[in-house]
N, C-alpha and C positions, 0 to 999 in steps of 0.2 A: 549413381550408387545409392543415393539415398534414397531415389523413387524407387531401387529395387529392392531396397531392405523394408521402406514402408509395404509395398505389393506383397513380398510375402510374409509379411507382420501380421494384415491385413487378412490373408490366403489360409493362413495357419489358424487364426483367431476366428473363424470360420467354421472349421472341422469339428465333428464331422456334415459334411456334406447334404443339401435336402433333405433333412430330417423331418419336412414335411412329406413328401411324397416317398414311402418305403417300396411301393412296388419300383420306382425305378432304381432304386440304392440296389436292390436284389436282382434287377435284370441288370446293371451292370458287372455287379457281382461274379454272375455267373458268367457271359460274356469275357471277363478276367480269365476265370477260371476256364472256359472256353478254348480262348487264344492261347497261353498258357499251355493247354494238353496240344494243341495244333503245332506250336512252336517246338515243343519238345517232343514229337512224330516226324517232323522234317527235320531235325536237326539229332536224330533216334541214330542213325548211322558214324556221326563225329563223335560219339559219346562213346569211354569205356563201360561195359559192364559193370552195374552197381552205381548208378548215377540215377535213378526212377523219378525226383523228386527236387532236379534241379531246378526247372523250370516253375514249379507249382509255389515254391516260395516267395517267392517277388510277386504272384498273385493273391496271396495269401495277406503277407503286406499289406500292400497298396487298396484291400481291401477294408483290412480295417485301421489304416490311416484316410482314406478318405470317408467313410461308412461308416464307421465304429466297430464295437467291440463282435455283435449279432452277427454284421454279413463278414465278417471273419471268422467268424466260426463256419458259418454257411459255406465259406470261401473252404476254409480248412476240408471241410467234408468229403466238397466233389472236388479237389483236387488232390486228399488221399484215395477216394473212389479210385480215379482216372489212373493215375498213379499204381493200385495195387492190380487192376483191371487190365492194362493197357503194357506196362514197362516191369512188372514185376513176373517173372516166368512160374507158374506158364502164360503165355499170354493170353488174354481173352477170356479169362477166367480167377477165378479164389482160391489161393492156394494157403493154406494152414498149417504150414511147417514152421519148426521152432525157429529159421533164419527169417521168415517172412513176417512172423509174429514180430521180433527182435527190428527188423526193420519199419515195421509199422508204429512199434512204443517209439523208436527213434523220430520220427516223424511228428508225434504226436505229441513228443514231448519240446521240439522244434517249435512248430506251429504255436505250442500253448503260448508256451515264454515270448516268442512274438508279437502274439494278439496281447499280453499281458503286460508288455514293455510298451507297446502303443497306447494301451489304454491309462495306463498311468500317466502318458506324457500329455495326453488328449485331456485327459482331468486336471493334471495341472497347470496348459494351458487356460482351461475355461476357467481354472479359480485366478488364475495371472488377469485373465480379461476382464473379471469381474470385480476385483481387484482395483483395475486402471479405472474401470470405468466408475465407480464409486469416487476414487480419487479426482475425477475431472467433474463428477457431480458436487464432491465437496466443494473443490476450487469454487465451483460455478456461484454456488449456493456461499460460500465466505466472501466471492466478490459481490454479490447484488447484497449481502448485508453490510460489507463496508460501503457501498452506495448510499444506503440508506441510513446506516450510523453519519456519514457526513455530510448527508441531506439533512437529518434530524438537528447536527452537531449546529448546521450553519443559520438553519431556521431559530434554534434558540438563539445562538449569538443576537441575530436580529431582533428577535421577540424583546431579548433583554435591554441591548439598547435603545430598542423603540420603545419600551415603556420608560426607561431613564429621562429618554428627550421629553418624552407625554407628562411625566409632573412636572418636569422641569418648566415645561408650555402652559400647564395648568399656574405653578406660580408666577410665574409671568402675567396669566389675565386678573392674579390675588393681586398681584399688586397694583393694576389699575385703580382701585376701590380705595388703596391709603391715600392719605394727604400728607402724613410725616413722612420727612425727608428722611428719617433715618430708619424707618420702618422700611422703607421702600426701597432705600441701597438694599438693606438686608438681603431682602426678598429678591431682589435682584439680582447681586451674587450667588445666592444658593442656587436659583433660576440658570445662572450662566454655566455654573459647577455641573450642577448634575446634567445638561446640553452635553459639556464637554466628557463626563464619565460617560452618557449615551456615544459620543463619536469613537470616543477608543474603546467601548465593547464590541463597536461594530469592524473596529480595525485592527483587532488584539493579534485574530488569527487569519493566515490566509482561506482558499474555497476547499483543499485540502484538507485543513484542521492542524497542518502545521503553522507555529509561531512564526512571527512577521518579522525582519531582520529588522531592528532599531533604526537603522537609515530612512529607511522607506516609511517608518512609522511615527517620526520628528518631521520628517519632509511634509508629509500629508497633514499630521500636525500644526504646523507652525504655517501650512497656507491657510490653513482654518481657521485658525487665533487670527491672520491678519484679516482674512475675508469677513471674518463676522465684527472687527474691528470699524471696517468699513474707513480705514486709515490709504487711500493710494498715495497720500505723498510722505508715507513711510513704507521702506523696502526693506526687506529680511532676507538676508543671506544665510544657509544653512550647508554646512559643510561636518557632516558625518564620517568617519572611518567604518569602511563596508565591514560585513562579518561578522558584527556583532548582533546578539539574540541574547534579550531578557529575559529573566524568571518572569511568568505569569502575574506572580503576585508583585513584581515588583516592576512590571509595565504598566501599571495603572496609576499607583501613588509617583511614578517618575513623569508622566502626563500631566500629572496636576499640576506640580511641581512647576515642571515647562511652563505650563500655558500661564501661571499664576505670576510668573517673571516675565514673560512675555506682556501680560497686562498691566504691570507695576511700569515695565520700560512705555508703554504707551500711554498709561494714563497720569505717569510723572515728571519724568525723566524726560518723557517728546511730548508732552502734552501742548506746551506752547510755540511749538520748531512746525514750520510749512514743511522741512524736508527733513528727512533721518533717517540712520540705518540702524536696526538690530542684527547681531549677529549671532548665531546658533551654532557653537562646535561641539561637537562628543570627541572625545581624542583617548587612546586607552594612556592606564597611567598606573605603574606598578600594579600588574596584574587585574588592576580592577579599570575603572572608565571614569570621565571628568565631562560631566555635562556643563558648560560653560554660556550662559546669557549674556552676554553685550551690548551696550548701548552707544551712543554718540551723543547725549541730551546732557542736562545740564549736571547730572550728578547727585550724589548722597547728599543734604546738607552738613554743613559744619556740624559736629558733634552731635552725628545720629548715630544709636546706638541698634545695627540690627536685633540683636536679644532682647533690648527693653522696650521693642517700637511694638505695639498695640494692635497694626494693623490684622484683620482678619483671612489674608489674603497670604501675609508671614509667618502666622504663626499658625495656619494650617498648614506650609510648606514646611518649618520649623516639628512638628507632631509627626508629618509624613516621614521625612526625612532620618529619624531619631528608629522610626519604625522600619527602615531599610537596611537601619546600622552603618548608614553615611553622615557624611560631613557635608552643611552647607554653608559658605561662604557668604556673604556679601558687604562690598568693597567699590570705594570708588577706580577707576582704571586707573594704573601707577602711573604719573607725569611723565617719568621716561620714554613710552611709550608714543608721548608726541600728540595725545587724543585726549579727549576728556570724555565722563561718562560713568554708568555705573557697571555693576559686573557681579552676576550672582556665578556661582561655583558649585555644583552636587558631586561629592566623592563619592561614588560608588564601591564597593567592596566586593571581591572576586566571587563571594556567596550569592549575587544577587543576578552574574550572569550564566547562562545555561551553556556557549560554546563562544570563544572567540578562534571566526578562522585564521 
């Protein structure tokens, strides 16, 4: 059924017919009109009187349904010709009586509304076609521009964090040149920061240009903090609740965040342990999300005060954090618990995510 509604979709959006070649639109034409008068000669005897013109209709038609508006008229002509010549008495001849007149406006005002009701519908098919066919050009043309908007979209992603990583490499060979120790963390740190703002530029969005669900972007994450660690007898568990998709601006400062606890648990907490686990949960929590750091190392010292400690590594996570309109926690693991270790906490606020499914 389908292939016979496209066939004559297809048949119809056509019409009229070789509109290249007009001599044969006009030899079939007349051929119509032809058969037409021959049909209704043999069939002259089944007919009552006053019927001249039954047959020459449907030639009339199908003229200028298939032909157009021209060889309908054409059509029209010699089949009132055949018609007043042939079935209108007397026969074989032109008769000009007021009945004959009266039947010939009759006819002629037939034929008109005919070819006139055709060609309207033949016009309005061709603006329907032209119509479609625009509409599939647009498609066509909106999809090879979103092509090329998410070619462009993904080329900058990359641009951006490949020059993030490139200063970051550039400070990196700065600080081969210091001798101070502390000149050189510096540079160091900033060097590791801006590596890490290049990875999550490049992993912010998927090849689409839709955002990355939060799972998938901790996972990938947190094997890069260990792999660039260069730590194998430290394993990191990560255990994400699926579903969740961050604000933009607030997948970046939540990264630093991460990786920044992630390096505090390996360069203090396991710094002196051959073995250890960090552990990475997101868990949602009153509408909003708990991003949760865990350790197994030796813990917070005695009477450390996260707010007043110095570190530069805190207190950018501390600035981020303030900027998200979260809460960050850190705390040693409660004794209950049966573990020792430390344990940083980001509260997230329902503002900051875009959809939990």
């Amino acid at each position: 059924m389908n292939r016979l509604s496209r066939f004559q979709t297809d048949f119809i959006e056509r019409l009229p017919l070789i509109p290249e070649c007009p001599g044969m639109r006009y030899g079939v034409t007349v051929a119509l009109c032809l058969l037409a008068a021959w049909i209704r000669w043999e069939l002259d005897g089944a007919f009552p009187p006053g019927y001249p013109y039954l047959t020459f209709f449907p030639a009339v038609i199908l003229s200028s349904f298939l032909f157009g508006p021209r060889p309908g008229v054409v059509a029209a002509v010699i089949c009132g010709f055949f018609a007043w010549y042939l079935f209108i008495p007397p026969r074989f001849g032109f008769a000009f009586d007021s009945k004959t007149l009266v039947s010939l406006a009759f006819y002629l005002g037939v034929v008109t509304v005919d070819i006139a009701l055709v060609h309207l519908m033949q016009s309005a098919n061709s603006r329907l076609h032209v119509a479609r066919e625009n509409v599939r050009l647009l498609a066509e043309e909106r999809g090879v521009l979103a092509e090329r908007t998410e070619l462009l979209f993904q080329e900058l992603q990359h641009r951006v964090g490949n020059n993030l990583q490139m200063i970051g490499a550039v400070l990196s060979l700065q600080m081969r040149g210091l001798a101070e120790p502390t000149a050189r963390r510096a540079i160091a740190n900033a060097a590791g920061r801006l590596q890490v703002i290049g990875r999550i530029q490049r992993q912010l969005y998927k090849s689409d240009g839709e955002l990355v669900p939060l799972d998938r972007f901790v996972h990938e994450l947190s094997g890069q903090v260990m792999d660039s660690s260069g730590r194998d007898d430290i394993a990191c568990k990560v255990v994400v609740e699926p579903g969740i998709v961050l604000r933009p601006d607030a997948a970046v400062p939540v990264a630093l965040i991460l990786s920044e606890a992630m390096a505090n648990a390996l360069e203090h907490g396991l710094a002196a342990r051959d073995t250890g686990t960090i552990h990475v949960q997101v868990i949602r929590r009153d509408e909003g999300i708990a991003l949760v750091v865990e350790d197994d190392g030796t813990g917070l010292a005695d009477g450390f005060e996260p707010d007043l400690a110095e570190s530069i590594g805190l207190r950018i996570s501390r600035v981020l954090s303030r900027q998200l309109d979260a809460r960050m926690t850190l705390e040693n693991v409660p004794p209950e618990t049966g573990r020792r270790g430390a344990r940083m906490t980001l509260h997230l606020p329902p503002c900051r995510i875009v959809r939990q499914d």
